[in-house]
C-alpha positions as CSV (number, residue, x, y, z in Angstrom):
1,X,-9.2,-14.9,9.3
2,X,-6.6,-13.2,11.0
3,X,-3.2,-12.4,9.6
4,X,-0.7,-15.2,9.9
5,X,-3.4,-17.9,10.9
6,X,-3.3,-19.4,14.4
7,X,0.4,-18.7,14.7
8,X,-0.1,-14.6,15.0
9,X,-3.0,-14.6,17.7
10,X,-2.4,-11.2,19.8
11,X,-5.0,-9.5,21.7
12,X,-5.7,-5.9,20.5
13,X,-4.5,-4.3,23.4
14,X,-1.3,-6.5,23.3
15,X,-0.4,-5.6,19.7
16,X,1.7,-3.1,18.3
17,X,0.3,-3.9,14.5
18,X,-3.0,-3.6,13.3
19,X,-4.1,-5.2,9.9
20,X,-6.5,-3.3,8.6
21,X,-8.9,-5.5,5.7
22,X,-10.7,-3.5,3.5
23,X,-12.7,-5.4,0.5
24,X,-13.9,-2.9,-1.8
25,X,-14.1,-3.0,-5.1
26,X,-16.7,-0.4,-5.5
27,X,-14.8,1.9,-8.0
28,X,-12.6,-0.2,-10.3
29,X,-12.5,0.4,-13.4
30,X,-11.4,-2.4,-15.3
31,X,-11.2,-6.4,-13.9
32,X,-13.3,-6.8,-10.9
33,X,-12.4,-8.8,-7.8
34,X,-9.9,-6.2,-5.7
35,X,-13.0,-6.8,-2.7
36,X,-11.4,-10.3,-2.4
37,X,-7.8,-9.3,-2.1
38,X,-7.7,-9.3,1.6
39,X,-9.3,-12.5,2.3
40,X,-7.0,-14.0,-0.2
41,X,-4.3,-12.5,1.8
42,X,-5.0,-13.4,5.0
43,X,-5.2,-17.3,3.8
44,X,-2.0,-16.9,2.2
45,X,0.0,-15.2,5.2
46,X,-0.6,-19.0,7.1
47,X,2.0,-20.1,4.3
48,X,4.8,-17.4,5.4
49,X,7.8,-18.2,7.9
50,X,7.3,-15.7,10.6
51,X,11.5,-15.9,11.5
52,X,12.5,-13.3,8.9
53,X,16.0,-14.6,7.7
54,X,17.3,-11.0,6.1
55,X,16.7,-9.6,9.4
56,X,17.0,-12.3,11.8
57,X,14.1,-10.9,13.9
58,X,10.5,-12.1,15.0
59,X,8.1,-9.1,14.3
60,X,5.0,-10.7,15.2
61,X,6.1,-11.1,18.5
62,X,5.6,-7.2,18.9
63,X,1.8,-8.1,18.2
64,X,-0.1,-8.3,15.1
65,X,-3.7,-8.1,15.5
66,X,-6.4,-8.1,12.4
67,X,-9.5,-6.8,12.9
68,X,-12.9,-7.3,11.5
69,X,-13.1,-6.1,7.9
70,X,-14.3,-2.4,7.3
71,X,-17.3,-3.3,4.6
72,X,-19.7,-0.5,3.3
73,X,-21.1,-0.8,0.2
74,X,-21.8,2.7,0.0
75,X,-20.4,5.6,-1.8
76,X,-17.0,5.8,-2.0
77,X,-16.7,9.3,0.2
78,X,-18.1,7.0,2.4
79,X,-16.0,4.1,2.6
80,X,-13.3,7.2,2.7
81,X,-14.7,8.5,5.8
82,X,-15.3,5.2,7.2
83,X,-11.3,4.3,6.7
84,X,-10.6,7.6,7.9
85,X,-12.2,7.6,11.5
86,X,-11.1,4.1,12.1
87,X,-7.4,4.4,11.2
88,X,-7.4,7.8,12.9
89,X,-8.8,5.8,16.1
90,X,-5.9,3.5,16.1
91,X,-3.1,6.3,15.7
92,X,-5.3,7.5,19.0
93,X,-4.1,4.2,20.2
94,X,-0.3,4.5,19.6
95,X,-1.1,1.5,17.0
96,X,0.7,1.0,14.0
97,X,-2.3,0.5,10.9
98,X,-1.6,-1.8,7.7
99,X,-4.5,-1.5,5.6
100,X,-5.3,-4.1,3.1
101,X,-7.3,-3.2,0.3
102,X,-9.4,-3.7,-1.7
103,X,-8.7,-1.5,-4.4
104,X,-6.9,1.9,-4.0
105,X,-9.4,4.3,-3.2
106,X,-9.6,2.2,0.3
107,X,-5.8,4.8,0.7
108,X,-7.5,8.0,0.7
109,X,-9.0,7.9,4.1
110,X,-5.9,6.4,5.7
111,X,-3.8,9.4,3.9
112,X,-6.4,12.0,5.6
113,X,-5.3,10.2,9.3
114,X,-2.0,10.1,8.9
115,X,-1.5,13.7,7.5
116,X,-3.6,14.4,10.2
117,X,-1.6,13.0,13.0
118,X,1.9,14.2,10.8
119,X,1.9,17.6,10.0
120,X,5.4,17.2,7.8
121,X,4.0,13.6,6.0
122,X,5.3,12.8,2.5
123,X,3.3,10.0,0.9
124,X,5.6,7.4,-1.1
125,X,3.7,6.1,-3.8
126,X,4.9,2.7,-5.6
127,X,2.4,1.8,-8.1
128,X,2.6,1.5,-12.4
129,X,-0.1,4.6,-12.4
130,X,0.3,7.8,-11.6
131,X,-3.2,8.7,-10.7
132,X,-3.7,12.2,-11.0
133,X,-7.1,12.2,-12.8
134,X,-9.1,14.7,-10.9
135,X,-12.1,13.2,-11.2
136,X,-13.2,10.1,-12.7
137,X,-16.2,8.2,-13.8
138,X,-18.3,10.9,-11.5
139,X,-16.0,10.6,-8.6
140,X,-13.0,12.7,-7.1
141,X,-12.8,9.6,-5.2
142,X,-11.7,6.7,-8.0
143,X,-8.9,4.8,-7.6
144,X,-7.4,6.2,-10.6
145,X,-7.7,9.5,-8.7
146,X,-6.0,8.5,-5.5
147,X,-2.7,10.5,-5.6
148,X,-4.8,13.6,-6.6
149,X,-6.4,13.6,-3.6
150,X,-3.0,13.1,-1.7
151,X,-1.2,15.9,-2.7
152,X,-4.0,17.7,-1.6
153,X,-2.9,16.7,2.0
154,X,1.2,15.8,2.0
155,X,4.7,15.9,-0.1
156,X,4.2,13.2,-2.9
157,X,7.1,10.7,-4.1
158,X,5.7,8.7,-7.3
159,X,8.5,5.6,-7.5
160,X,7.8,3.1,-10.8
161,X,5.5,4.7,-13.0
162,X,4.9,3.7,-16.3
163,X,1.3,4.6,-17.3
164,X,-0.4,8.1,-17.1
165,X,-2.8,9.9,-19.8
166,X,-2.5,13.2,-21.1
167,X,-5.0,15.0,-19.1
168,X,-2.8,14.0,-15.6
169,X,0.1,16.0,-17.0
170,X,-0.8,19.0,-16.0
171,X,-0.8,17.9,-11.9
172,X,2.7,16.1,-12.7
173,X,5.9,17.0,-10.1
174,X,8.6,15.5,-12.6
175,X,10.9,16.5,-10.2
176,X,8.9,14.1,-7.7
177,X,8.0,11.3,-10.6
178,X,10.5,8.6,-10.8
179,X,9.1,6.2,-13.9
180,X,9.8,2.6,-14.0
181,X,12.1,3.1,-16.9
182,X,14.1,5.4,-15.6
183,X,14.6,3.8,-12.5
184,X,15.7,0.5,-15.0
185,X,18.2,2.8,-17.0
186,X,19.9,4.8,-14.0
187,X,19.8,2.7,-10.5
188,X,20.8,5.7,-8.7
189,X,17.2,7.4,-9.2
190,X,16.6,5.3,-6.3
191,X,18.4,6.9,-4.1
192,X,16.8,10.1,-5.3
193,X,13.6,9.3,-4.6
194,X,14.5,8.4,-1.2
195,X,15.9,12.0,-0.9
196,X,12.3,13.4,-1.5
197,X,11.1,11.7,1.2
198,X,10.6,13.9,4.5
199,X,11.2,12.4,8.1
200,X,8.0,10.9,8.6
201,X,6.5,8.4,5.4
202,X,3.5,6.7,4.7
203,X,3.8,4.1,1.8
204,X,1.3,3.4,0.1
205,X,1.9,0.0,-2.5
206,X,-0.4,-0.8,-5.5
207,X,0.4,-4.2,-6.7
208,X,0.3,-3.7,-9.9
209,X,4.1,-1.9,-9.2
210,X,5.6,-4.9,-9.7
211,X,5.8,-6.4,-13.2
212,X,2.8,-8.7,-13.9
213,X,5.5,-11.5,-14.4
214,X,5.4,-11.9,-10.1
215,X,2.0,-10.4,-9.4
216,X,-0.4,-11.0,-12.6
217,X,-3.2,-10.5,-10.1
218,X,-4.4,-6.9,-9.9
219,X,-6.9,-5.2,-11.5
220,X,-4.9,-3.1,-13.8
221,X,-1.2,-5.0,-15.2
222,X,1.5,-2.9,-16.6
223,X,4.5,-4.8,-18.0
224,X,7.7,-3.1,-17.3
225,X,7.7,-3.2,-13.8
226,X,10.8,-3.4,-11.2
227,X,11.4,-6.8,-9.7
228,X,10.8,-7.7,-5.9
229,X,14.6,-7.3,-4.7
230,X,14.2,-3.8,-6.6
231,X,11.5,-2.4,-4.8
232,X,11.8,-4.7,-1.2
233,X,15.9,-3.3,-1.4
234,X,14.6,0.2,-1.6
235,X,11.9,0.0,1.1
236,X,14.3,-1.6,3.3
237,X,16.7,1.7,2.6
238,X,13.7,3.9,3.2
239,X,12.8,2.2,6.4
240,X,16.0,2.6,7.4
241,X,16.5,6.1,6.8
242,X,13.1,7.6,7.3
243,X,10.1,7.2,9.8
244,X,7.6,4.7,8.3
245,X,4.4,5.3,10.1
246,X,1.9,3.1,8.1
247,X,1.5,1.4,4.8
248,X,-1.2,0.2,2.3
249,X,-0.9,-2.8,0.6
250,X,-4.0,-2.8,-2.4
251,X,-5.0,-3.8,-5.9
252,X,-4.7,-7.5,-5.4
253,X,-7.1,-9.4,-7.4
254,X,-6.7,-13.1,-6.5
255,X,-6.8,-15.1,-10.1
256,X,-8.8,-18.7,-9.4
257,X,-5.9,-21.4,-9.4
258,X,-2.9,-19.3,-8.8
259,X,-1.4,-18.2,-5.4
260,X,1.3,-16.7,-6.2
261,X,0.5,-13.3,-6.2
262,X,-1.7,-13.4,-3.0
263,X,1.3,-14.8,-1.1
264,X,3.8,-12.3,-2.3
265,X,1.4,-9.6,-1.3
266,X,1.7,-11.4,2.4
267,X,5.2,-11.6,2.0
268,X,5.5,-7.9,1.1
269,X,3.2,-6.8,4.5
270,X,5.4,-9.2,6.8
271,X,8.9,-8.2,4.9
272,X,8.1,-4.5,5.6
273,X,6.9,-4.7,9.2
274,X,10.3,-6.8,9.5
275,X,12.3,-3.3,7.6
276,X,10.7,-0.9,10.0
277,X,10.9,-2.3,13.3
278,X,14.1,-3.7,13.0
């Protein structure tokens, strides 16, 4: 299924935006079912308005074009790889890539391409976890080890963490970490993180940002999350400030019987793309 159903049906060479799905699940470490999250998705973007009323603009009408699904159920330096070559193909194309995980580890590839293509990238990372872990569970490549491997390649912003173990403390920039409660105590922080951002950003969004209240579905909750207008108000600041060149979207594991969370995640792709090419 493509994103937005039958109403978003753009040729690839007509499109601006390419959604990216990647279902994999491969290296999660606690509640299974992140491999679903783009399917789940996809069926809810049908549901959204594709008039964006804070805007007032159309972005689909630039082109949004979903391709097949990147599946491997191989290692996960292989499902890096694989993410890597194909998102580095679209930059080839002048394309603008939205990945949608799967679970985070599906980031690392698209961090390698866009560092690649941006010498002076800073990663923004929105997410409850700060994962720093340098390895684990056998693997430099485990979601909980994401944001090691992308300070390895850019300029880091952590924006609403709330979770981290001792071990990660030692590959901590406090000066670069701005934790959810923080951010609740002092509003301004906000605007500091945004200073920490160079010209050209890639966001990468794990869910389970938010506070489980909006999006229980994720394979990792953390209560104590900001709220939607929080984090959509500061993206819309950052997109108006900076060069977004590409964003993730992961983590969502769609709960039988409850939709909520799998259209907010839709919501959240569409809100954005409104944000940056506004």
């Amino acid at each position: 299924m493509n994103f937005g159903g039958d109403e978003v049906i753009y040729d690839y060479d007509d499109s601006r935006i390419i959604i990216v799905p990647v279902p994999y699940d491969a290296t999660s470490t606690w509640i299974k079912g992140a491999a679903n999250g783009p399917e789940a998705i996809m069926e809810a973007s049908v549901n959204l308005e594709f008039y964006d009323l804070e805007t007032g603009t159309e972005v689909h009408k630039l082109g949004i074009h979903t391709i097949p699904p990147i599946i491997t159920e191989d290692s996960p330096d292989v499902l890096v790889e694989t993410v890597y070559r194909k998102t580095a193909a679209l930059l080839a194309d002048n394309k603008f890539p939205v990945i949608a995980g799967g679970n985070h580890t599906v980031s690392i590839g698209a961090f390698k391409a866009f560092s690649d293509r941006y010498p002076d990238l800073s990663i923004l990372q929105l997410d409850a976890h700060s994962d720093l872990r340098q390895e684990y569970e056998g693997s430099p490549f485990n979601h909980a080890c994401v944001m090691a491997r992308a300070r390895e390649l850019a300029d880091v912003v952590q924006v609403g963490i709330r979770s981290m173990s001792a071990e990660e403390l030692a590959f901590a920039d406090r000066e670069r970490i701005f934790t959810a409660h923080d951010l609740f105590v002092n509003t301004r922080l906000w605007s500091e993180a945004l200073k920490k951002l160079t010209a050209n950003v890639y966001v990468t969004i794990d869910l389970d940002v938010f506070d489980p209240s909006l999006i229980p579905a994720t394979g990792t909750p953390e209560p104590g999350g900001p709220s939607y207008p929080e984090i959509m108000n500061f993206l819309k600041h950052v997109a108006g400030t900076k060069n977004i060149v590409g964003f993730d979207v992961v983590e969502l594991c769609p709960l039988p019987g409850n939709k909520v969370s799998d259209f907010v995640a839709a919501k959240i792709i569409y809100q954005l793309l409104s944000y940056i090419f506004h």
